[in-house]
C-alpha positions as a Markdown table, in Angstrom:
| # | Residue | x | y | z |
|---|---|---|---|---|
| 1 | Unk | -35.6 | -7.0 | 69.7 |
| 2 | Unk | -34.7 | -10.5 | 69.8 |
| 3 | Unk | -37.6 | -13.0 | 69.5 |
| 4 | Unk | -37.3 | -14.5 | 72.9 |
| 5 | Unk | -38.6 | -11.0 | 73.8 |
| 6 | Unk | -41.1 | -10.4 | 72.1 |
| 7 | Unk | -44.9 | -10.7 | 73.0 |
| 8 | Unk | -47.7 | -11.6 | 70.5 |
| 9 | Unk | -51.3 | -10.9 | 71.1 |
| 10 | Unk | -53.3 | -13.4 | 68.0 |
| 11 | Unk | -57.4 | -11.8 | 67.6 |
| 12 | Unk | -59.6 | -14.6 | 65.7 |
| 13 | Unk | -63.0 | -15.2 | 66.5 |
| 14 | Unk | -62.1 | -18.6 | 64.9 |
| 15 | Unk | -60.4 | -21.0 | 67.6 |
| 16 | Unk | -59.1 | -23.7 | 65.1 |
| 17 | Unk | -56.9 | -21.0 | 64.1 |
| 18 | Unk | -55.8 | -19.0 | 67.0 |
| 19 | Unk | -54.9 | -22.8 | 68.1 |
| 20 | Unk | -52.9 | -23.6 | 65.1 |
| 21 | Unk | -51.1 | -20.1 | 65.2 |
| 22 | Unk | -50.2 | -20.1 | 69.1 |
| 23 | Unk | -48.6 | -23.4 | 68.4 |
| 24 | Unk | -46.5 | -22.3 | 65.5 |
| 25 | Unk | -45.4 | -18.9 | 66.9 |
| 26 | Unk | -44.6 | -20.1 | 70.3 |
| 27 | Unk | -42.3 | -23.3 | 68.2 |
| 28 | Unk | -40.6 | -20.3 | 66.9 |
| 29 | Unk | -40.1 | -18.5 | 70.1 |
| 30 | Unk | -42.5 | -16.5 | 70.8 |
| 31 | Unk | -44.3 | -15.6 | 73.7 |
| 32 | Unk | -48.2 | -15.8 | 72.3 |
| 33 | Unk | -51.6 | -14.4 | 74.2 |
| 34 | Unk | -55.0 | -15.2 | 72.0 |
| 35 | Unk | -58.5 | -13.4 | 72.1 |
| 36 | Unk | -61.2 | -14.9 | 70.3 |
| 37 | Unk | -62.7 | -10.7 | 69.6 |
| 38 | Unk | -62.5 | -7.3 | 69.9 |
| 39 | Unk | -64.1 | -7.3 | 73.2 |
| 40 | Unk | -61.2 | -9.7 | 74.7 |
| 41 | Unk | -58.7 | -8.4 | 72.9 |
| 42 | Unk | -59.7 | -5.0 | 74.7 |
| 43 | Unk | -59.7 | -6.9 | 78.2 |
| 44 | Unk | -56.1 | -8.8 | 77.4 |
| 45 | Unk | -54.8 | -5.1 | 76.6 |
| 46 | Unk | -56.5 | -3.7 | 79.4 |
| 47 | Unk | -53.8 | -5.7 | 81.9 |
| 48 | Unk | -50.8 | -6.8 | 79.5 |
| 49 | Unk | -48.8 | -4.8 | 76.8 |
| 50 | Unk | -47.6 | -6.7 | 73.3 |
| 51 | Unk | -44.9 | -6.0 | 71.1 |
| 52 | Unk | -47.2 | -6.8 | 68.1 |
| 53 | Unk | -51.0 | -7.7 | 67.6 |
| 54 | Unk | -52.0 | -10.0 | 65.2 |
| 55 | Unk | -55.7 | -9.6 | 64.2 |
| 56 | Unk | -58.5 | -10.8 | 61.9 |
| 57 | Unk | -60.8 | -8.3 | 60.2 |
| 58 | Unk | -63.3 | -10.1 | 60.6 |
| 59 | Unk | -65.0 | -10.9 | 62.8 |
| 60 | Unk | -68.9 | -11.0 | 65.2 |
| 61 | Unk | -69.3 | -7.8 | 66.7 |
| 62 | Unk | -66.3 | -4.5 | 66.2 |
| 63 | Unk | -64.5 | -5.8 | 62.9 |
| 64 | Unk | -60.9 | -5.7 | 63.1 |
| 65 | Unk | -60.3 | -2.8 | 61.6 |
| 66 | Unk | -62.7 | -0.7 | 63.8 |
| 67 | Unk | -60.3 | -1.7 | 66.6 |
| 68 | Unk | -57.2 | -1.3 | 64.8 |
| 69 | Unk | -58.5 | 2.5 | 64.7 |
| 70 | Unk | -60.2 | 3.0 | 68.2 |
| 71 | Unk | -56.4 | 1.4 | 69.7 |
| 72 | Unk | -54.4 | 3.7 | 67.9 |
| 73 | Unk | -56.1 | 6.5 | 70.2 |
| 74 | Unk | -54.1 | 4.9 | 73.1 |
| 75 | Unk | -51.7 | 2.8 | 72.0 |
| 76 | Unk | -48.7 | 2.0 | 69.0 |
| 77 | Unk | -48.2 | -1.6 | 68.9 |
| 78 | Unk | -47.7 | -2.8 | 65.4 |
| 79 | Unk | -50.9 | -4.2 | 64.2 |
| 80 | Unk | -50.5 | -7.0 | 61.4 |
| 81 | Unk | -53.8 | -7.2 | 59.9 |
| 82 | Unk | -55.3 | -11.0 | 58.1 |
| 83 | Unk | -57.8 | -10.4 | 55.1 |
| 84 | Unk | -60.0 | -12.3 | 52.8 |
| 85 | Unk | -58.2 | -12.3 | 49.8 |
| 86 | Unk | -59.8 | -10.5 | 47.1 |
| 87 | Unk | -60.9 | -7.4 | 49.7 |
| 88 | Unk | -58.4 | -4.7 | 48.8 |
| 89 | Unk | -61.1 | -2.2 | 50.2 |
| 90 | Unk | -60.7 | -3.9 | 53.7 |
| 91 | Unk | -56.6 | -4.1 | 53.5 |
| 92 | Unk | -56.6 | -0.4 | 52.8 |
| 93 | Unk | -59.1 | 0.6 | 55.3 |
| 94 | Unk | -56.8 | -1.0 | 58.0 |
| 95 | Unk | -53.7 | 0.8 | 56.8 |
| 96 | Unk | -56.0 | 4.0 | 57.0 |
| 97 | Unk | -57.0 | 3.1 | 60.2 |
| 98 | Unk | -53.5 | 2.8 | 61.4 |
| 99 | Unk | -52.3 | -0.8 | 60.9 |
| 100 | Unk | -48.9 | -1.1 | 59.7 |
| 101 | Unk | -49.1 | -4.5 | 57.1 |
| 102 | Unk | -51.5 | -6.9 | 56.1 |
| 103 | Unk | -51.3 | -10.5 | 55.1 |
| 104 | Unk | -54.4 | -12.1 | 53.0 |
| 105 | Unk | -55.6 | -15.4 | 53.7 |
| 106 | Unk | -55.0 | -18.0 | 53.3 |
| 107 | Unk | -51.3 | -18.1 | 54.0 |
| 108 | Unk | -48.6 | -19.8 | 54.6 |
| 109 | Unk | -47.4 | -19.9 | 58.2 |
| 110 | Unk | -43.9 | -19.3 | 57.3 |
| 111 | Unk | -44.5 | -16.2 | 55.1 |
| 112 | Unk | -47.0 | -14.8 | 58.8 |
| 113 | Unk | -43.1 | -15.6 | 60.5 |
| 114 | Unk | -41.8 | -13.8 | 57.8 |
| 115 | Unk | -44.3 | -10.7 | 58.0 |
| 116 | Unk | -44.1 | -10.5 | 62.0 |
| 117 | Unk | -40.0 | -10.5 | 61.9 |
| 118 | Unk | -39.9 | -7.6 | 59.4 |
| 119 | Unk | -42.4 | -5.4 | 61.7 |
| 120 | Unk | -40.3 | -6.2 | 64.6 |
| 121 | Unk | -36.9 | -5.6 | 63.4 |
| 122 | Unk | -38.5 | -1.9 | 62.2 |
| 123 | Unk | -39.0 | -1.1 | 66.0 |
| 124 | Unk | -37.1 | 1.5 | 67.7 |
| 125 | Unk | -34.0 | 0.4 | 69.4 |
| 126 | Unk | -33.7 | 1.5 | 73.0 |
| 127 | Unk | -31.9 | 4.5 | 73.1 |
| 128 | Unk | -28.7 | 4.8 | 74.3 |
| 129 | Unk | -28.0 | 7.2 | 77.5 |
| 130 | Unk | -25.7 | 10.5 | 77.0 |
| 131 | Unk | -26.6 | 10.6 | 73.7 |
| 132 | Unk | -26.7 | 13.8 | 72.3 |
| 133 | Unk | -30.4 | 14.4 | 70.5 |
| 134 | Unk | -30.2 | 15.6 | 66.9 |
| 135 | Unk | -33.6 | 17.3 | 66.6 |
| 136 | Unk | -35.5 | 18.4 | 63.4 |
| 137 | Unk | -38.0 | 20.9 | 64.2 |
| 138 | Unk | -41.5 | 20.9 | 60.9 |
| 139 | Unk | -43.1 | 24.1 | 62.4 |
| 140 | Unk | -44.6 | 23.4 | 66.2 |
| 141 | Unk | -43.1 | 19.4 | 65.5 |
| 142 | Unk | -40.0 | 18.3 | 67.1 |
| 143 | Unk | -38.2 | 15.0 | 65.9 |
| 144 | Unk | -35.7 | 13.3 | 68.0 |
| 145 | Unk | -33.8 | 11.7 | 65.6 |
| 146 | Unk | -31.7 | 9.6 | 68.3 |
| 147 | Unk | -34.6 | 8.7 | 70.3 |
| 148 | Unk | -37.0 | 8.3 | 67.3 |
| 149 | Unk | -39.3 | 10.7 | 69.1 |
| 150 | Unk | -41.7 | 13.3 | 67.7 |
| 151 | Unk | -42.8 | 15.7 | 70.1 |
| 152 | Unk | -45.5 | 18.5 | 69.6 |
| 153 | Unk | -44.6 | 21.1 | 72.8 |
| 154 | Unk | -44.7 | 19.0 | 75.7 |
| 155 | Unk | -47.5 | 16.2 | 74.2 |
| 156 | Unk | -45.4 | 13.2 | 72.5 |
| 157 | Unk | -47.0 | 12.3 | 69.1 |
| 158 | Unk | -47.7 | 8.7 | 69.2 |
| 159 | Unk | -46.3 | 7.1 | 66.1 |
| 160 | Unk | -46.7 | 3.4 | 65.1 |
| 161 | Unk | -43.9 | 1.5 | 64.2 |
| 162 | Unk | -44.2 | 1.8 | 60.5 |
| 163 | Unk | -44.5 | 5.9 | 60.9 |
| 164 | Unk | -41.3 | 5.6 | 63.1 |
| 165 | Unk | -39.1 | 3.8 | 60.4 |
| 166 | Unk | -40.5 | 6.2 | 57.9 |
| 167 | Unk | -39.5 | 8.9 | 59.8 |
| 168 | Unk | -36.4 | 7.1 | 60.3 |
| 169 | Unk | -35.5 | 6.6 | 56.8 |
| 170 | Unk | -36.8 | 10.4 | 55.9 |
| 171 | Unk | -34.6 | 12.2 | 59.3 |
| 172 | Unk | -31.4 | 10.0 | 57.7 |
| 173 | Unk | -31.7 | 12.3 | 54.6 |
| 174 | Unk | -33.5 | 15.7 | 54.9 |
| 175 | Unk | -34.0 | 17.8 | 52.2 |
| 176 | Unk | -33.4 | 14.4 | 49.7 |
| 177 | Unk | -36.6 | 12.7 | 47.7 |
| 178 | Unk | -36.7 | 9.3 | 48.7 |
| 179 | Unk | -38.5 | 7.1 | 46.0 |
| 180 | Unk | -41.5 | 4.8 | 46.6 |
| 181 | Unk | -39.1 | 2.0 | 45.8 |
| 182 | Unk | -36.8 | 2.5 | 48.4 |
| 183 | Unk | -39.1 | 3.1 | 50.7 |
| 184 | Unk | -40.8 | -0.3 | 50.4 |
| 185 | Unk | -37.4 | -2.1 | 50.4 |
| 186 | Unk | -36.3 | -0.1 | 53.3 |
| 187 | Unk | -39.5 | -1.2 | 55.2 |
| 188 | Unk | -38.6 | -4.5 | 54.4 |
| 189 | Unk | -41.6 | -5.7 | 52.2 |
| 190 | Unk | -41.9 | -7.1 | 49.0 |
| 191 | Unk | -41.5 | -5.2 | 45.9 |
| 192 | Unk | -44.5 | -4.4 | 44.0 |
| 193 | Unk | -47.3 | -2.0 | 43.1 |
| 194 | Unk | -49.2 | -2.7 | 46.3 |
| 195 | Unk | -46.8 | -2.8 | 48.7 |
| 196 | Unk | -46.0 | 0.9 | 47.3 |
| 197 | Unk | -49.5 | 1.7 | 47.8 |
| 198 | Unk | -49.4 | 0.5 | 51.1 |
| 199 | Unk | -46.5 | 3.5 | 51.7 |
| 200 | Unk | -48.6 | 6.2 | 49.9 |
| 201 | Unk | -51.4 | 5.2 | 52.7 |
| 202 | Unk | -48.9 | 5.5 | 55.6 |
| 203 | Unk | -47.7 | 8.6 | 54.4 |
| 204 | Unk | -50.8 | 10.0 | 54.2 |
| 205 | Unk | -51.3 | 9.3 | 57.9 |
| 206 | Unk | -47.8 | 10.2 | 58.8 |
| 207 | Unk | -48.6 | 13.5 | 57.7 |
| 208 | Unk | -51.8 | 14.3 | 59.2 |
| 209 | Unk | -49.7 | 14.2 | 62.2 |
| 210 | Unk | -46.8 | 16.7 | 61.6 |
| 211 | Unk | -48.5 | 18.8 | 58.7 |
| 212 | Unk | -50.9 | 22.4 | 59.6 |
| 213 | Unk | -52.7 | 21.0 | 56.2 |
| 214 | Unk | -52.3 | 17.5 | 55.3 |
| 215 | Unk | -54.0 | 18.0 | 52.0 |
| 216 | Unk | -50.7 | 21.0 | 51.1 |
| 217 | Unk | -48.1 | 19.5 | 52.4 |
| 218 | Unk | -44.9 | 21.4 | 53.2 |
| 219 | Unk | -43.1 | 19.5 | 55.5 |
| 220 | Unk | -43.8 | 16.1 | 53.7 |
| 221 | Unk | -43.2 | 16.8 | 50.0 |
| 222 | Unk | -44.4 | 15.0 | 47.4 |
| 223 | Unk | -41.5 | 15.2 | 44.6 |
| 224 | Unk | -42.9 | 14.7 | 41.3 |
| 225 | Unk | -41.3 | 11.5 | 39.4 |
| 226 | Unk | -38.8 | 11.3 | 42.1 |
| 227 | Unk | -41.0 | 10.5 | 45.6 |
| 228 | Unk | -40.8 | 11.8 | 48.9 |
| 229 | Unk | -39.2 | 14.3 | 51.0 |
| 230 | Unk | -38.6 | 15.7 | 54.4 |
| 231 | Unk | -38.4 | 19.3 | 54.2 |
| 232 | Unk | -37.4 | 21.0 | 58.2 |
| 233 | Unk | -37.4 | 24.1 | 58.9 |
């Protein structure tokens, strides 16, 4: 996705810095929307779609990531999430709640660049037509590897754009641990003890999607001293 294309939504109940942001992004070629809550936000979303939402936790009224969680009902748009520093309880309860990174304030504008290019460069690519699906089936799951798809029956499994890469990464190498290492740098983050607890969260909500029992994995391994694996049937 180049970055002409791509559409930002910024959620800040402050307007000092949804001003200062839009102006930045849209220097660096972005097209950028603003909501000053999760009330707007849900009314700018109601009409337009994003390619990535940038959102404070928080804020008046529904915190940030109590909407993070209600929108990934409906909706997988990579949600980069701005907290306090200091509130790791907050920055893992987003990634729970199904944001895919986090960036604690205060910050420097050029590292939010940083942050919001990584994300982007993680989403799918279109897929190309005539191409022959390679599909991985996890019990009643089916993975499209070409398409980046996950499909339960007829019901496509929403997956957010971190889950996606991850599945990416994991289809490119079934039956192979992948360590938490790799996984970070493949995600394009920075090395470090909490960026690889950042991965253990979003595997732990990639597999309540695909696994019968998240708590027992079998599709999902966890590889004792050597990370993760994708085990298909």
């Amino acid at each position: 996705m180049s970055r002409m294309d791509a559409h930002l939504l910024i959620v800040d109940d402050d307007e000092r810095i949804r001003d200062l942001l839009r102006k930045f992004l849209m220097r660096h070629g972005f097209l950028v929307s603003t909501a000053r809550d999760a009330a707007h936000a849900r009314r700018v979303l109601a009409g337009l779609e994003f390619d990535l939402i940038v959102m404070d936790v928080m804020m008046p009224g529904e915190d940030g990531v109590s909407l993070t969680r209600s929108l990934r009902d409906t909706i997988t748009t990579p949600i980069l999430l701005l907290t306090a520093r200091g509130e790791t309880e907050h920055r893992i309860a987003g990634l729970e709640a199904g944001a895919d990174d986090y960036l604690a304030k205060p910050f420097e504008p050029k590292e939010l660049l940083l942050r919001i290019n990584a994300i982007l460069r993680r989403m799918p690519d279109t897929p190309v037509a005539q191409t022959v699906p390679k599909i991985l089936h996890l019990g009643p799951i089916r993975y499209d590897i070409e398409r980046s798809e996950m499909w339960r029956g007829d019901q496509l499994v929403r997956l957010t754009a971190t889950e996606s890469q991850l599945m990416r990464i994991f289809s490119a190498c079934p039956g192979e641990p992948v360590n938490r290492a790799k996984l970070v740098e493949d995600l394009g983050r920075d090395r470090g003890q909490a960026q690889e607890r950042a991965v253990d969260v979003q595997i732990t909500r990639l597999r309540r999607k695909i696994e019968p029992d998240p708590k027992q994995p079998r599709y999902l391994q966890t590889v004792r001293g050597a990370g993760y694996m994708l085990a298909p049937d």
